[in-house]
MARRO-565108 format. One line per 2 residues: number of its first residue (from 1); their letters; for each residue x, y, z of C-alpha. Coordinates in nm, 3 decimals, m for minus. Layout:
BEGIN
NUM> a> X Y Z | ...
//
This chain:
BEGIN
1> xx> m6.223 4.718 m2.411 | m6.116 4.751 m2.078
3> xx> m6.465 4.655 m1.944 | m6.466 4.334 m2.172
5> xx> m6.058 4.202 m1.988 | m6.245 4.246 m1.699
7> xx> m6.543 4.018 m1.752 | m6.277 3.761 m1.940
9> xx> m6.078 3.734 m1.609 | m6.338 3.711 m1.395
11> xx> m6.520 3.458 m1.592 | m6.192 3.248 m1.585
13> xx> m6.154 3.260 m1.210 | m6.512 3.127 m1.153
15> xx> m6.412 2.826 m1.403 | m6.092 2.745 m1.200
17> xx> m6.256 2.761 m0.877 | m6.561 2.536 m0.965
19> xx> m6.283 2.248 m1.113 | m6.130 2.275 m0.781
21> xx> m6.470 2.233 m0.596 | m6.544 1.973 m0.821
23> xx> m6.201 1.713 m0.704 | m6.376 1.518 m0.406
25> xx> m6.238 1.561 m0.052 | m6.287 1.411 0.252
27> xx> m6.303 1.588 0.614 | m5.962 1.597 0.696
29> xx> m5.899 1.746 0.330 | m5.733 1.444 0.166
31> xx> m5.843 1.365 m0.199 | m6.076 1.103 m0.233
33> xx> m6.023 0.793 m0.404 | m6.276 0.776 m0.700
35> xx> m6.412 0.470 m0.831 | m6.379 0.473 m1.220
37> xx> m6.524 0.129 m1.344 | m6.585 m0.214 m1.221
39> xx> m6.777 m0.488 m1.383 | m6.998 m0.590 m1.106
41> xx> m7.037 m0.380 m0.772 | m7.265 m0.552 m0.476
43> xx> m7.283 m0.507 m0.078 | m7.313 m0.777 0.150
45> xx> m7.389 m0.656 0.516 | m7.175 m0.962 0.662
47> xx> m6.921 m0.914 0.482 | m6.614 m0.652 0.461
49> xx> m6.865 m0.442 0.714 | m7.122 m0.381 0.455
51> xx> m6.834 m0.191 0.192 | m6.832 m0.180 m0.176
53> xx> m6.744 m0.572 m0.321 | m6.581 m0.497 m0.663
55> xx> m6.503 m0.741 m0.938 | m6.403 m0.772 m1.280
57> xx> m6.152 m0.485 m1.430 | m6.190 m0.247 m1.122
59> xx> m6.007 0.098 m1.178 | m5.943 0.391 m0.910
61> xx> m5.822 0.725 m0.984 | m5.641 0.930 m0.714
63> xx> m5.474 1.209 m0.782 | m5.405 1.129 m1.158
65> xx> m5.317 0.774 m1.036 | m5.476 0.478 m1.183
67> xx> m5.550 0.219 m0.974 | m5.637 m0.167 m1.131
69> xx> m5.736 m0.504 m1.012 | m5.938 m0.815 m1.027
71> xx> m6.149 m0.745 m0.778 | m6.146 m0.480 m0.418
73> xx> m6.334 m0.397 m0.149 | m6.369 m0.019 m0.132
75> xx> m6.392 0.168 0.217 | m6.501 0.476 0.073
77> xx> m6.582 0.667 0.393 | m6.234 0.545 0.521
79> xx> m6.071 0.656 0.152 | m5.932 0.317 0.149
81> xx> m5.906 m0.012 m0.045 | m5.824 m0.383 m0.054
83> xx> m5.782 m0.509 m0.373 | m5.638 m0.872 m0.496
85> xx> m5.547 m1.042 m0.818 | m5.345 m0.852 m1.040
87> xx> m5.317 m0.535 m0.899 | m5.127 m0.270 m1.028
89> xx> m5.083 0.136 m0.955 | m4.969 0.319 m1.226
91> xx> m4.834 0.674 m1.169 | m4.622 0.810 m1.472
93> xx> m4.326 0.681 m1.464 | m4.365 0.415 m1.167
95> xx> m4.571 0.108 m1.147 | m4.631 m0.140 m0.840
97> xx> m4.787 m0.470 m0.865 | m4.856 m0.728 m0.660
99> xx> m5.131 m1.016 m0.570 | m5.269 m0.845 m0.288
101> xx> m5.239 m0.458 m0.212 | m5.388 m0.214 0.035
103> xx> m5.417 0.132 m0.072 | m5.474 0.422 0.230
105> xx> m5.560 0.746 0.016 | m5.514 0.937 0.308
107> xx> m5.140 0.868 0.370 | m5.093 0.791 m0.036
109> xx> m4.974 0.454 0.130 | m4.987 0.125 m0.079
111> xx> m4.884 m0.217 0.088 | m4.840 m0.446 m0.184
113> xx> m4.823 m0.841 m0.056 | m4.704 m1.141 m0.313
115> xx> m4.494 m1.096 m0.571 | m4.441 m0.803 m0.529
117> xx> m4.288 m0.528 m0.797 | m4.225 m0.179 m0.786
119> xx> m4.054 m0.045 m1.139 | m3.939 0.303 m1.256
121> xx> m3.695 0.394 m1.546 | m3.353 0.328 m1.324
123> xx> m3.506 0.014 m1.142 | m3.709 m0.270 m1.115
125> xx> m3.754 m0.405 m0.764 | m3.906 m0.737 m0.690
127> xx> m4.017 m0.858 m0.304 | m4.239 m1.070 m0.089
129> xx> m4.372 m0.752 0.044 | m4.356 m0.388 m0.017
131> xx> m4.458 m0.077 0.104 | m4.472 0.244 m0.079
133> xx> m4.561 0.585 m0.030 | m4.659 0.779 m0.297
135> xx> m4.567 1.186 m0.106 | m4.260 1.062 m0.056
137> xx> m4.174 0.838 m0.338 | m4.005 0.596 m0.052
139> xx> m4.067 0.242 m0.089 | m3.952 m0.035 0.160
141> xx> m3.964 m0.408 0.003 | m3.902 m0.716 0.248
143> xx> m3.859 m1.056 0.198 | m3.640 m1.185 m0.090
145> xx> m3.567 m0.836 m0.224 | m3.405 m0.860 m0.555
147> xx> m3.325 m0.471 m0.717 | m3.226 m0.474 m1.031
149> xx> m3.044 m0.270 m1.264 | m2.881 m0.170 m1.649
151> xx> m2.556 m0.227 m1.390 | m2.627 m0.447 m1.123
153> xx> m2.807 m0.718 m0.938 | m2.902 m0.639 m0.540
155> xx> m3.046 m0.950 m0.322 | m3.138 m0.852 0.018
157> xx> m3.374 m0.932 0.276 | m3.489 m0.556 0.301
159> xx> m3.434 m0.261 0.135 | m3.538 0.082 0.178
161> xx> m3.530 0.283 m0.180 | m3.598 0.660 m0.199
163> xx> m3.686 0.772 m0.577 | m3.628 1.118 m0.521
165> xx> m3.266 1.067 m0.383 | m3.205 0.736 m0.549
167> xx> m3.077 0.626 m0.255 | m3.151 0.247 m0.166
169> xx> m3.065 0.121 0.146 | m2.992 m0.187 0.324
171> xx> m2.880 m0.299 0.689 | m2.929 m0.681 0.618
173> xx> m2.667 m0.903 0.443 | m2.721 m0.826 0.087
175> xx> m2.522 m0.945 m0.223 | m2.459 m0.724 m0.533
177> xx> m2.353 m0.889 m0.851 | m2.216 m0.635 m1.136
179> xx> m2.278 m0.703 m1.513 | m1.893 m0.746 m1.501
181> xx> m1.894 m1.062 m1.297 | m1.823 m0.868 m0.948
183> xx> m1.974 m0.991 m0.636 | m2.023 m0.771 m0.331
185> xx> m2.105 m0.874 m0.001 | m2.200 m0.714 0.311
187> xx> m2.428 m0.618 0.606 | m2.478 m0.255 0.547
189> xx> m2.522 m0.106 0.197 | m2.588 0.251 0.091
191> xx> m2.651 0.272 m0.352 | m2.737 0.578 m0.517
193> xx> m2.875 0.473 m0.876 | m2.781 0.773 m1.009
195> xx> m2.400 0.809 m0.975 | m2.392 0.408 m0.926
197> xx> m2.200 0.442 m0.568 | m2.199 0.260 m0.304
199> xx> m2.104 0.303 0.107 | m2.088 m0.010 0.306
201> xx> m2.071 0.024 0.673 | m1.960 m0.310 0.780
203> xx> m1.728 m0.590 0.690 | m1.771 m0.615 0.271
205> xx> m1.596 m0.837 0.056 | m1.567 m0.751 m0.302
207> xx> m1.477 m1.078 m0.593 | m1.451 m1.017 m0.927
209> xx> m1.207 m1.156 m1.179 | m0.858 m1.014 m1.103
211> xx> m0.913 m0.901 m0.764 | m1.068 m1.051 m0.362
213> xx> m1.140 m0.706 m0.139 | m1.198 m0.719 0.234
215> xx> m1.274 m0.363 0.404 | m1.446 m0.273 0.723
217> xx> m1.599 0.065 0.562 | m1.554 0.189 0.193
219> xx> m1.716 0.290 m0.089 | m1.744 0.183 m0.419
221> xx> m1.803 0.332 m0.773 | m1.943 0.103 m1.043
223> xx> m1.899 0.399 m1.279 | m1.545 0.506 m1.224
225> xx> m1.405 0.171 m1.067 | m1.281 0.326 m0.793
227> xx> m1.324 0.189 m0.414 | m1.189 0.419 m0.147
229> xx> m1.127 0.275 0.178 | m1.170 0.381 0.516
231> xx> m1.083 0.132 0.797 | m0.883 m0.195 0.787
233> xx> m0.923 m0.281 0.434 | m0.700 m0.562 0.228
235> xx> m0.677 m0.640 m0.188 | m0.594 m0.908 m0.282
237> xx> m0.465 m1.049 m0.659 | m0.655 m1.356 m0.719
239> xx> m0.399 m1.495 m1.042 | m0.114 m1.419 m0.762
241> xx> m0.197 m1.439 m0.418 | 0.149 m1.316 m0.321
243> xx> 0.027 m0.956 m0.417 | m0.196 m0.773 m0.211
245> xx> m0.242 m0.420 m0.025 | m0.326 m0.333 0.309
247> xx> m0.433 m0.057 0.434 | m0.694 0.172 0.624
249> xx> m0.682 0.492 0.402 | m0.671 0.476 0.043
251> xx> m0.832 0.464 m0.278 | m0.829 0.203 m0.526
253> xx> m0.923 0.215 m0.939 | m0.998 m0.206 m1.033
255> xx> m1.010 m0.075 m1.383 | m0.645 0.123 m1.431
257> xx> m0.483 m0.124 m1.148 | m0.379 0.203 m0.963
259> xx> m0.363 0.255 m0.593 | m0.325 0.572 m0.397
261> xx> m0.240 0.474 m0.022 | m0.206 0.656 0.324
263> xx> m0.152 0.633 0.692 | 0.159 0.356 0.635
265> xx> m0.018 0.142 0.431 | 0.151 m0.160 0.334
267> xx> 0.206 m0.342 m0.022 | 0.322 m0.684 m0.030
269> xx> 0.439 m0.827 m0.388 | 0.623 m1.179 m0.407
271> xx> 0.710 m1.223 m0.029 | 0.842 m0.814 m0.027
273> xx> 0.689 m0.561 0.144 | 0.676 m0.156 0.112
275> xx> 0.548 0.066 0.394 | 0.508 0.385 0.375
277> xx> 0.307 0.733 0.478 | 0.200 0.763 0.135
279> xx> 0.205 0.517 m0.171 | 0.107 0.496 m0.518
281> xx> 0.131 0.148 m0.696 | m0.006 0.053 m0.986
283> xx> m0.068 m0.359 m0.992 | m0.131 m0.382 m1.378
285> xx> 0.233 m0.175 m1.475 | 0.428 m0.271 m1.192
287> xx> 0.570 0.049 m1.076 | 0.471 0.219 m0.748
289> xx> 0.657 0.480 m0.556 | 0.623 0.582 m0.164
291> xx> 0.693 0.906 0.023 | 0.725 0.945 0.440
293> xx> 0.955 0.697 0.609 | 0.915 0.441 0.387
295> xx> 1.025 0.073 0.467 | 1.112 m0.197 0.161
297> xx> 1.155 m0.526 0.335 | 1.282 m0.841 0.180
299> xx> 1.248 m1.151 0.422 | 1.388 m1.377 0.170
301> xx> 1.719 m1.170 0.187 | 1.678 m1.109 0.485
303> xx> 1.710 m0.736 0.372 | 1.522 m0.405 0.446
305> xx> 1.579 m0.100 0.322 | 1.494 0.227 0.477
307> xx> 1.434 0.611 0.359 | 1.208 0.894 0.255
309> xx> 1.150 0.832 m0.056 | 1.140 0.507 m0.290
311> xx> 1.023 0.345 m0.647 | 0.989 m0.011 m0.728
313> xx> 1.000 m0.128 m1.090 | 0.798 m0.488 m1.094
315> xx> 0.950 m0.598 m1.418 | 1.272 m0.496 m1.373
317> xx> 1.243 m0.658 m0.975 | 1.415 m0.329 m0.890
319> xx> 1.393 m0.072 m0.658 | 1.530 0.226 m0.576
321> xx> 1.541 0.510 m0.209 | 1.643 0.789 m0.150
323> xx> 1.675 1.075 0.137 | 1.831 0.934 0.459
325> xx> 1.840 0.584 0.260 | 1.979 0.292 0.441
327> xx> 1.984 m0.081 0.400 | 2.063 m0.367 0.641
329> xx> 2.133 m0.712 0.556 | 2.089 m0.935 0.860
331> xx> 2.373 m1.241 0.943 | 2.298 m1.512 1.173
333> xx> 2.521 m1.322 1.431 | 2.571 m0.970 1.329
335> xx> 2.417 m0.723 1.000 | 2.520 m0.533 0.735
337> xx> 2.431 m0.186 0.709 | 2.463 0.036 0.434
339> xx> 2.397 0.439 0.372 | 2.417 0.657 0.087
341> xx> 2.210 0.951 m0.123 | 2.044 0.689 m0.364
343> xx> 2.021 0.275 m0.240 | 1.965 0.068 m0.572
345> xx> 1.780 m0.284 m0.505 | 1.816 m0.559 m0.864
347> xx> 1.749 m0.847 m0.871 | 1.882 m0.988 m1.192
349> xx> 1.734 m1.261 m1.422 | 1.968 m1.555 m1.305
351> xx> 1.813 m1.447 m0.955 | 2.148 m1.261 m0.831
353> xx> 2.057 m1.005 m0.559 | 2.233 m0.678 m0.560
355> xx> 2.254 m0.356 m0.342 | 2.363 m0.042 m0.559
357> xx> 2.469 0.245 m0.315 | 2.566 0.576 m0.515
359> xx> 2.695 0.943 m0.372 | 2.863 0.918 m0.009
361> xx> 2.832 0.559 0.019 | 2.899 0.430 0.359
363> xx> 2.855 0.063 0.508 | 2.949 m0.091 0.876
365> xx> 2.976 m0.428 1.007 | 3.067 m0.499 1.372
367> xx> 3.410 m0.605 1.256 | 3.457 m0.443 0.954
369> xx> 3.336 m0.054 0.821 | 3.438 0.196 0.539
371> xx> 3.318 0.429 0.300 | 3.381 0.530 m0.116
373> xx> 3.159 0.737 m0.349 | 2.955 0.407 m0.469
375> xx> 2.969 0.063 m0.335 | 2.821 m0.292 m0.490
377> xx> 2.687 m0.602 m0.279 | 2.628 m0.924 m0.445
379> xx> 2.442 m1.085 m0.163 | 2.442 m1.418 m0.371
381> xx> 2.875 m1.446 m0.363 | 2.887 m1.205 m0.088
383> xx> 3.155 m1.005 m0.318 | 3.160 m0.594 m0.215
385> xx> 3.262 m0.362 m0.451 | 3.413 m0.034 m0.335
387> xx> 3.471 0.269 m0.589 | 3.615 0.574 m0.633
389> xx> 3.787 0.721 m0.309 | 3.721 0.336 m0.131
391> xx> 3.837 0.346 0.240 | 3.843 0.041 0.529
393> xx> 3.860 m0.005 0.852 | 3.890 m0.341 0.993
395> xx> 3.987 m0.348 1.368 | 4.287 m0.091 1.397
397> xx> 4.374 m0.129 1.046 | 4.294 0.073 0.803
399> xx> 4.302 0.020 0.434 | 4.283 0.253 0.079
401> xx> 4.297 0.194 m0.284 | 4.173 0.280 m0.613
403> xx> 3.912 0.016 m0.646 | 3.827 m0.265 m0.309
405> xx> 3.658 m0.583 m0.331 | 3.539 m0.736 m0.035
407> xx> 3.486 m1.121 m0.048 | 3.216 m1.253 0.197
409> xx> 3.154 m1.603 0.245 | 2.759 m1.672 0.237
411> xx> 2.754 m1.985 0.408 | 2.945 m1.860 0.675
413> xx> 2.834 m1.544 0.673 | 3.192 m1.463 0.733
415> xx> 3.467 m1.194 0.604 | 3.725 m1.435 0.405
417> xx> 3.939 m1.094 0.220 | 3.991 m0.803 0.043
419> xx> 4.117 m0.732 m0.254 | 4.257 m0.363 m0.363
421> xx> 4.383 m0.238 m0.690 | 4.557 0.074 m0.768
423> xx> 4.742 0.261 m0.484 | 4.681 0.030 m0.209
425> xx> 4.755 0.125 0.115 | 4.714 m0.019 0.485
427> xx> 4.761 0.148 0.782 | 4.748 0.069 1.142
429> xx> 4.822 0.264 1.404 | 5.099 0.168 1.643
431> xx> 4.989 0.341 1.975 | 4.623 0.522 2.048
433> xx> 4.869 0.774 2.257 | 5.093 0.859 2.006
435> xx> 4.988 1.046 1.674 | 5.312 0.982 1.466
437> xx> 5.355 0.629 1.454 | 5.233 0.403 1.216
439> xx> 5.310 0.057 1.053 | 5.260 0.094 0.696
441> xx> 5.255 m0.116 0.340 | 5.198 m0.014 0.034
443> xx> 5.194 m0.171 m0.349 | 4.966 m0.200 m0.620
445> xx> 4.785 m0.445 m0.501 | 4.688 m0.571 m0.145
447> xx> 4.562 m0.902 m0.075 | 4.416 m0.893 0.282
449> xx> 4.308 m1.253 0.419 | 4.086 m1.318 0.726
451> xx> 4.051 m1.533 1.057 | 3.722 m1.582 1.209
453> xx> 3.642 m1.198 1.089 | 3.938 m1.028 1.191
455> xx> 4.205 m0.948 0.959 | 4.512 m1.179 1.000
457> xx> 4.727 m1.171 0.677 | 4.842 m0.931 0.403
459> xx> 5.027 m0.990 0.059 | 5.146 m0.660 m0.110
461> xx> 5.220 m0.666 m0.451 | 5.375 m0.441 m0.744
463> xx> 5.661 m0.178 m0.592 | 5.562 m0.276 m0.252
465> xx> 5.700 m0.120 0.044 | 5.638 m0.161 0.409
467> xx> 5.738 0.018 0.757 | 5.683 m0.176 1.094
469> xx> 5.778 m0.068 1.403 | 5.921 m0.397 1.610
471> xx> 5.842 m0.410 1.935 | 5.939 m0.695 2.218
473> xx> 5.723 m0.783 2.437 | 5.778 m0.925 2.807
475> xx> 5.607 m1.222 2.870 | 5.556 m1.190 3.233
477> xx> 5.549 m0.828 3.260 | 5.348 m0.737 2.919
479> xx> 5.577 m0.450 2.851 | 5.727 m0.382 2.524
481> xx> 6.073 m0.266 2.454 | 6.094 m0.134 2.137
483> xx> 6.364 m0.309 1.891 | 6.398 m0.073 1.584
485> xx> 6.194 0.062 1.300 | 6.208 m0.171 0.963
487> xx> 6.164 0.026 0.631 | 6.195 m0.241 0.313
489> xx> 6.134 m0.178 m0.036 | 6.036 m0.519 m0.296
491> xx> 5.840 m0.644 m0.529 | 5.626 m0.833 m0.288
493> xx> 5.601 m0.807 0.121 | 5.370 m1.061 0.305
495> xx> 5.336 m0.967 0.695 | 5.075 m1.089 0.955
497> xx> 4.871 m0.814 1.102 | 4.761 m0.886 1.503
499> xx> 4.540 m0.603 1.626 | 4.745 m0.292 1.608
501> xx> 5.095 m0.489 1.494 | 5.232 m0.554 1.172
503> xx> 5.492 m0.803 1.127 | 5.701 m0.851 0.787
505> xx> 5.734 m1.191 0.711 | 5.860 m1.203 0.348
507> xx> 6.029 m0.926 0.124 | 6.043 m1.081 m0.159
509> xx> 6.163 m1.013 m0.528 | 6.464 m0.762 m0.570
511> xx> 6.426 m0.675 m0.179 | 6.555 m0.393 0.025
513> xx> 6.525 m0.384 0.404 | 6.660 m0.190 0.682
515> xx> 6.624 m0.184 1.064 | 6.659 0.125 1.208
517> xx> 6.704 0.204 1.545 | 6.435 0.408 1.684
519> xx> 6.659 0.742 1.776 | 6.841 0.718 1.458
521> xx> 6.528 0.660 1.220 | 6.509 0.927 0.923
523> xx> 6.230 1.143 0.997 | 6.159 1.205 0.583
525> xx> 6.073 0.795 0.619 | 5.818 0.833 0.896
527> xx> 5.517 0.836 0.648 | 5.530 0.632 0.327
529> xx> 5.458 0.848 m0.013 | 5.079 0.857 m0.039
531> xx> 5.024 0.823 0.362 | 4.688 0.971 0.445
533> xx> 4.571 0.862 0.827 | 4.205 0.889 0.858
535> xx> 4.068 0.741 1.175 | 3.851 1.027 1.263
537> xx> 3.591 0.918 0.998 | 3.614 0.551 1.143
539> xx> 3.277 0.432 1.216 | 3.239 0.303 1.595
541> xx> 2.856 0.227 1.583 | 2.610 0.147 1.299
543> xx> 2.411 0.459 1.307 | 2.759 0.654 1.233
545> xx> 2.684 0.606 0.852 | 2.469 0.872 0.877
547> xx> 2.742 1.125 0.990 | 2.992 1.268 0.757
549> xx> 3.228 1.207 1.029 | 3.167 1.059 1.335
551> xx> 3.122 1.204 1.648 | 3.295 0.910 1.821
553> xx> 3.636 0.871 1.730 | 3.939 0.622 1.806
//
């Protein structure tokens, strides 16, 4: 038994070995091309150099490949062939064609001339020339290159296409049009077949039917719909032009509308703009949100709010920042700043703007500055809505309540009053040298009117009460004598306020007034019930909203 395997396996070996020694080979050891069939075969010493003429159905094998055309002209000591008319190579999966083709058996080389086609399961190529290589399954088509696709259309110049990567490549302008419509552009292209992306190296515009995209260098995914970018890159919303993204770091999905942003990327929607270090916005839903020193500006307000950390709501034209969030509304001569934990940007649908601050609200003005727990600002009326714990300062004068509305003229641009309700108090003080004296009214109400931005007149309504300190001044020497102290009780006190000086002008409605003179003023009558000075949180300089209490006082 043993003595019979024996004999089997070395029967088997001789068998191999003679098939092998039977495959022709030329010097060099390349595989021979071998001439299968051909209708007529003749030689013709002055022509082709005396070779093989072949016509009618001619057929090569090499290597397994099948070789077929019209007619050829075989170099077989070369291992070569011209062939014309109809040829094709057919190699498993992968046929070329073309009118004219030379075939190098050597190299495995086939340079296929006139129309050109090289097809396989993923693609079908189609060129005025094309050369292929069958070791390296790398073919390089030239003149009106069109590669087509189950997903796309490719027109080129040239392209290089590698089957065993699936990578086709371009450095001409080519243009690749998607079954969806899409139209890509550009100079430099890098597809794989396989996972249907793409890398362009050079300017590339992208049109389809809701979006225009301009980049530098990106890449796109037919599959996914997502384009990441990676230099100086814009999108662009073809039904409204007003919304686009720029940016030079970032990915975008076409299909879900979503964008994820970086390296303060900007997103402009209806004349506004959002910067930030990173941003997510989603074009279809509306919403977007932005982390890193983030920047919401508003030219048509001529508005821009500032923070770490923001959310815009498309459909509700609302916005809202947070951390170290600031706003500043700019006036013709001065702005409008405001601070707080959360700003709140509406625009309602009758188109009236508002500014929401919540939580340690604080807003300055060059001539006016204060502070509650939440403020309001219409910037269409110009009305300012202080509440809970409200506090203003205006010049020297400082003024408290339960609730404070602040009426802005938007024309002007101007302060024209105030308006406080519940426990209203103003305060100024009388002299910056002197911590105990004070001119003082108080009532229910305060009306506070202004002149040219500096407050200039004060009605006091509702148990009103007042306490001025009357001074006479010299009018060549500028030094004031001081008259008395007045303390009145009515229902209503007017009085004009200059600077630091309140003067009492009306007490009317059940009044009661008294002058005191200075040494013999009560001291329990000093400080009106409810009296609270706060100066030392006066704001001196916009950038004091950020402190809890300035470090510059007055």
């Amino acid at each position: 038994m043993r003595i019979y395997s024996l004999f089997l396996w070395f029967f088997l070996f001789l068998s191999v070995g003679n098939a092998l020694a039977q495959i022709p080979k030329n010097k060099e050891g390349k595989t021979k091309l071998k001439l299968i069939a051909a209708d007529k075969l003749e030689r013709d010493p002055d022509r082709f150099k005396g070779n093989q003429i072949l016509t009618g159905n001619v057929q090569f094998d090499h290597k397994g490949t099948i070789l077929t055309a019209d007619s050829a002209v075989f170099y077989q000591k070369e291992n070569f062939f011209v062939a014309w008319s109809r040829v094709r190579v057919v190699e498993q999966e992968k046929t070329i064609s073309a009118d004219y083709m030379e075939y190098d058996g050597n190299t495995t080389i086939a340079k296929a001339k006139g129309n050109a086609r090289f097809t396989d399961p993923q693609n079908t190529i189609t060129a005025n020339e094309m050369d292929y290589n069958r070791t390296t399954e790398i073919a390089y088509a030239r003149g009106d290159v069109v590669m087509i696709n189950p997903n796309q259309r490719v027109e080129t110049s040239a392209i290089e296409y590698n089957r065993k990567t699936s990578i086709a490549f371009s450095n001409t302008l080519t243009k690749v049009t998607g079954n969806d419509g899409s139209v890509i552009e550009s100079s430099h292209i890098v597809y794989n077949t396989n996972t249907k992306a793409s890398d362009f190296g050079s300017d590339v515009y992208i049109t389809n039917k809701d979006y225009l995209i301009f980049s530098k260098n990106m890449s796109n995914n037919q599959t996914t719909g997502i384009t990441t970018f990676r230099d100086q890159s814009k999108i662009t919303n073809r039904k409204n032009p007003t919304q686009y993204i720029i940016t030079r770091n970032g990915t975008f999905n076409k299909t879900s509308g979503e964008a994820f942003l970086y390296d303060r990327s900007q997103v402009f929607s209806e004349g506004k703009m959002l910067i930030g270090d990173t941003i997510f916005y989603n074009e279809k839903s509306g919403f977007g949100w932005a982390k890193g020193d983030i920047l919401m500006d508003d030219p048509q307000e001529k508005r821009f709010i500032k923070g770490d950390y923001a959310e815009v709501y498309k459909a509700l034209d609302s916005a809202f920042v947070t951390k170290n969030a600031y706003a500043v509304k700019a006036f013709e001569k001065d702005s409008f700043y405001v601070h707080a934990d959360t700003l709140v940007a509406v625009r309602r649908k009758d188109s009236t703007s508002l500014v929401r601050a919540y939580h340690q609200a604080r807003f300055y003005k060059s001539n006016i500055n204060g502070k509650a727990d939440s403020l309001v600002y219409n910037q269409q009326n110009g009305l300012l809505e202080l509440l809970k714990d409200p506090i203003v300062w205006s010049g020297e004068n400082q003024i408290t309540g339960d609730v404070i509305y602040g009426y802005t003229n938007p024309k002007t641009e101007k302060i024209d009053s105030l308006h406080v309700v519940g426990a209203a108090f103003a305060i100024a003080k009388v002299d910056s040298l002197k911590d105990n004296e004070f001119n003082q009214v108080k009532g229910r109400k305060i009306l506070a009117y202004y002149l040219d931005n500096q407050l200039d007149y004060v009605s006091v309504e509702g148990n009103a009460m007042g306490l001025s300190y009357m001074d006479e001044e010299d009018p060549k020497t500028k030094i004031k004598d001081r008259i008395g102290i007045n303390h009145s009780t009515c229902g209503m006190i007017e009085a004009d306020l200059v600077g630091r000086e309140l003067h009492i002008v009306a007490c009317r409605i059940q009044s009661n007034g008294k002058l005191y003179p200075e040494k013999e003023f009560p001291e329990e009558l000093r400080y009106l019930q409810g009296f609270n000075w706060r100066g030392g949180e006066r704001m001196l300089h916009w950038r004091d909203i950020f402190l809890s209490k300035p470090t510059t006082t007055k």
